[in-house]
C-alpha angles and dihedrals in degrees: 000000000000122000109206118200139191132160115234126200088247154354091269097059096043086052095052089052097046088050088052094048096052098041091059087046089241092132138023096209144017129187124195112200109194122202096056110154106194130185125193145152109263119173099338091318142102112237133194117198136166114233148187111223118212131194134186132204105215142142123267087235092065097035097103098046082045097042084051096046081058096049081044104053098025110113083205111096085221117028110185105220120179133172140186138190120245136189114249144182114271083245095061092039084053095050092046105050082046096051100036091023 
């Protein structure tokens, strides 16, 4: 399993993405987390935002198609994405290779 992140400007966008991902069957699960302050350097300043994170539970296989459906449909110029694999239980390997396979 991968999970794939990224942080949205609000619960309407992440929602929109999710809905796309999982649509397309890039993704089993996605999960929107609302209240994220974030605080970054953008453009030789210091920013303060708040975000929505959203993660997704996909395959490794399907990480790139899913990594380029974010950049596609982001409103950010940059959106940082970043995944990592994880180890998992044979059920949820199962379930994940049947909803993303």
């Amino acid at each position: 399993m991968i999970h794939v992140t990224t942080t949205c400007p609000d619960t309407d966008t992440a929602r929109a993405i999710a809905r796309a991902a999982l649509g397309r069957r890039l993704a089993a699960c996605a999960n929107i987390l609302p209240g994220v302050i974030s605080l970054f350097h953008w453009q030789g300043r210091i920013e303060e935002e708040a975000e929505v994170q959203l993660s997704f539970k996909t395959r490794a296989a399907q990480g790139p198609a899913l990594v380029a459906l974010i950049e596609e449909l982001h409103p950010y110029d940059l959106p940082v994405i970043h995944w990592e694999e994880l180890a998992t239980t044979p059920g949820a390997t199962a379930w994940l290779d049947t909803e993303t396979g």
